[in-house]
C-alpha positions as CSV (number, residue, x, y, z in Angstrom):
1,X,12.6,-1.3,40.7
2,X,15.1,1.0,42.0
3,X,18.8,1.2,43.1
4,X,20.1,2.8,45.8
5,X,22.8,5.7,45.0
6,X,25.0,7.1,48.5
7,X,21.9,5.7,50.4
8,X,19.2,7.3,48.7
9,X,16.3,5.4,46.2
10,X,16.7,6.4,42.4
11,X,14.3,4.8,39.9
12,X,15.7,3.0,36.7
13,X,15.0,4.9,33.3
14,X,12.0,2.7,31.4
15,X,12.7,2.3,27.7
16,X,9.5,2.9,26.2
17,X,9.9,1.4,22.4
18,X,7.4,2.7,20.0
19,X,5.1,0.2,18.3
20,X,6.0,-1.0,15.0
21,X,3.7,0.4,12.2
22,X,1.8,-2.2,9.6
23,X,3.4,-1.4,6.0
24,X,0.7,-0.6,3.4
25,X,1.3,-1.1,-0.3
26,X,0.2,1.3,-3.2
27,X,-2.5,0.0,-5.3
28,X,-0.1,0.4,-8.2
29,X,2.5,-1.4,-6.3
30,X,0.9,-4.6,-6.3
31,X,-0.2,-5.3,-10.2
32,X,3.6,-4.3,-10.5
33,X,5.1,-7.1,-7.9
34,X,2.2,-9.5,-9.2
35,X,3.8,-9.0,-13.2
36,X,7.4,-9.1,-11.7
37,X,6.5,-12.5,-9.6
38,X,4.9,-14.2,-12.7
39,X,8.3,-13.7,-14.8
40,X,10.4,-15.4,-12.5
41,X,11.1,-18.3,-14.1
42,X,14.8,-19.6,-12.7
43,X,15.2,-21.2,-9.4
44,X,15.6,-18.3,-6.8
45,X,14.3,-15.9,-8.5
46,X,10.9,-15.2,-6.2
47,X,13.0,-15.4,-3.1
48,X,15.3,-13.0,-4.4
49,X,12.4,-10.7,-5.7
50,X,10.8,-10.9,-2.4
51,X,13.7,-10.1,-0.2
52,X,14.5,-7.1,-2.6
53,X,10.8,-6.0,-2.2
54,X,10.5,-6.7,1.6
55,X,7.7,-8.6,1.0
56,X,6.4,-11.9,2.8
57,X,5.2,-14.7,0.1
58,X,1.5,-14.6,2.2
59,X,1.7,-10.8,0.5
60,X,2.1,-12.4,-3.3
61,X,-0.7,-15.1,-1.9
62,X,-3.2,-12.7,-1.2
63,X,-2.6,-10.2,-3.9
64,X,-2.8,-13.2,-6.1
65,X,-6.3,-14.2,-4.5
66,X,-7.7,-10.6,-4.6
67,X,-6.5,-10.3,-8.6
68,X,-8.2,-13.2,-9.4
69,X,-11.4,-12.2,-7.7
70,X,-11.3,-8.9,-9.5
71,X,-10.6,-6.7,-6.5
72,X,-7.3,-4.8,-8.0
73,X,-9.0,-3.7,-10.8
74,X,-11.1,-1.7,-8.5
75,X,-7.8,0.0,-6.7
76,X,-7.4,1.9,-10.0
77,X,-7.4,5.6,-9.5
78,X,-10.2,7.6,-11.2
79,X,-10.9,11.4,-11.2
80,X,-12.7,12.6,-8.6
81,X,-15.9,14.7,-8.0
82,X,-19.0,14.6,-10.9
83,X,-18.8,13.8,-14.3
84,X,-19.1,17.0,-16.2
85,X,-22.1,17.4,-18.1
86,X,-21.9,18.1,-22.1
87,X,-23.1,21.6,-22.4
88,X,-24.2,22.2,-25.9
89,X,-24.6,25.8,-27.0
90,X,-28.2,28.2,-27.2
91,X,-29.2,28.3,-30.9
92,X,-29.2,32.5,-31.5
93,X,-31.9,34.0,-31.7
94,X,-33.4,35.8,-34.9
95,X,-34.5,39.5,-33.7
96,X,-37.3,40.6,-36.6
């Protein structure tokens, strides 16, 4: 669509709007909202631990469903590369 400026076309500036990226969440972060989640115990106090976190309760749903199926525990950060292998020391050797 265009206007029309002292008789002459000029094009309307387009305002591109970037698409919104999908948060992710730290493995640590979840065990951590999970423990905080099963302490609240007064009336409001999910709601008010979700809006502080930014989280949706489908979030603490699913967490909930992947901790019971075991699948946090796996999130836990290990070293990386090999296991080092035990070197044990060379007995000397007797020269006669």
């Amino acid at each position: 669509m265009s206007t029309m400026v002292e008789g002459l076309p000029v094009a309307q500036e387009t305002e591109v709007v970037a698409k919104a990226a999908r948060r992710r969440f730290a493995a640590a972060e979840k065990p951590r909202v999970l423990k905080e989640a099963d302490h609240c115990t007064k009336p409001g106090g999910l709601g008010a631990l979700l809006r502080r976190e930014g989280l949706y309760s489908s979030h603490l749903s699913a967490w909930r469903e992947a901790r019971r199926r075991g699948e946090l525990a796996g999130l836990t950060p290990r070293p990386r590369g090999p296991k080092a292998k035990r070197v044990e020391p060379k007995p000397e050797r007797e020269t006669p």
